[in-house]
C-alpha positions in Angstrom: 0.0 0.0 0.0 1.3 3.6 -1.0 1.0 6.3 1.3 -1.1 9.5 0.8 1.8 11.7 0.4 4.0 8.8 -2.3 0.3 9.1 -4.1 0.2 12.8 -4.5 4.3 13.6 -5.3 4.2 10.5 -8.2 0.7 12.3 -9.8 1.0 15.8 -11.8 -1.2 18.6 -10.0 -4.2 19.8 -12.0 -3.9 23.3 -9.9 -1.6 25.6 -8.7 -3.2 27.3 -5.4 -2.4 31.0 -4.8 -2.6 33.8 -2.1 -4.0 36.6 -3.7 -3.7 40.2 -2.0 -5.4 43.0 -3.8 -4.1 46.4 -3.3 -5.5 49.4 -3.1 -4.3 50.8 -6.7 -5.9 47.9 -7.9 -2.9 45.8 -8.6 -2.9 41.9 -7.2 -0.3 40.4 -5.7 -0.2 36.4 -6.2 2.1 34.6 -3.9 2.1 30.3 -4.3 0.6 28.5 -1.4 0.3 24.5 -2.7 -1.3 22.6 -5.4 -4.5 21.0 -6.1 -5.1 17.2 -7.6 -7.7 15.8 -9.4 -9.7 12.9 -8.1 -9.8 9.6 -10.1 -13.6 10.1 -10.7 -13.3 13.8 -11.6 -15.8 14.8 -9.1 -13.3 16.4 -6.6 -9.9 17.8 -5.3 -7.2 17.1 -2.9 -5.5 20.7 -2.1 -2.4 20.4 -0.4 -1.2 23.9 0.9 2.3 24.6 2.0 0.9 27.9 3.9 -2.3 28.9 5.3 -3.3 32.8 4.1 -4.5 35.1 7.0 -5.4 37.4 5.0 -6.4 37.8 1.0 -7.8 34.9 -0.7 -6.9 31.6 -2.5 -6.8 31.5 -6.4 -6.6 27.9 -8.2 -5.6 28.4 -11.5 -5.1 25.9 -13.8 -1.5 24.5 -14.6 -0.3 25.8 -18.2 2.3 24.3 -20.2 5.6 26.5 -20.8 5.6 27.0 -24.6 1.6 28.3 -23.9 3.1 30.7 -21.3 6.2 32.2 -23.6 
C-alpha cells in the first residue's frame, strides 16, 4: 500500500493554489501556497497547501504548459 503523500508527489497537479492580496491601486499580488489534484472520478480535489493565508484569498488556476506561457 502507498501512502497518501508517495500518491500525491508521483501524480501531476491539476492546480496551482495561490494567495492573492489586492491592493489598493488595484494591482494583485499572487504569492504560491500549494497545489490541487484531481480525483480519479473527476468529481473532486485534494489541495495540499504549504501555507495557510490570513489574509487575502486563495486563487486555483489551472496548470499551463511553458511553450503556452512564452
Amino acid at each position: 500500500m502507498t501512502s497518501t503523500t508517495e500518491t500525491k508527489t508521483t501524480r501531476k497537479p491539476s492546480y496551482v493554489a495561490y494567495q492573492v492580496r489586492d491592493t489598493g491601486s488595484g494591482k494583485s499580488f499572487f504569492n504560491r501556497i500549494g497545489v490541487a489534484f484531481a480525483h480519479k472520478d473527476s468529481r473532486g480535489y485534494d489541495i495540499l497547501l504549504e501555507a495557510v493565508p490570513l489574509d487575502g484569498r486563495i486563487c486555483l488556476r489551472d496548470i499551463a504548459e511553458k511553450k503556452e506561457q512564452q
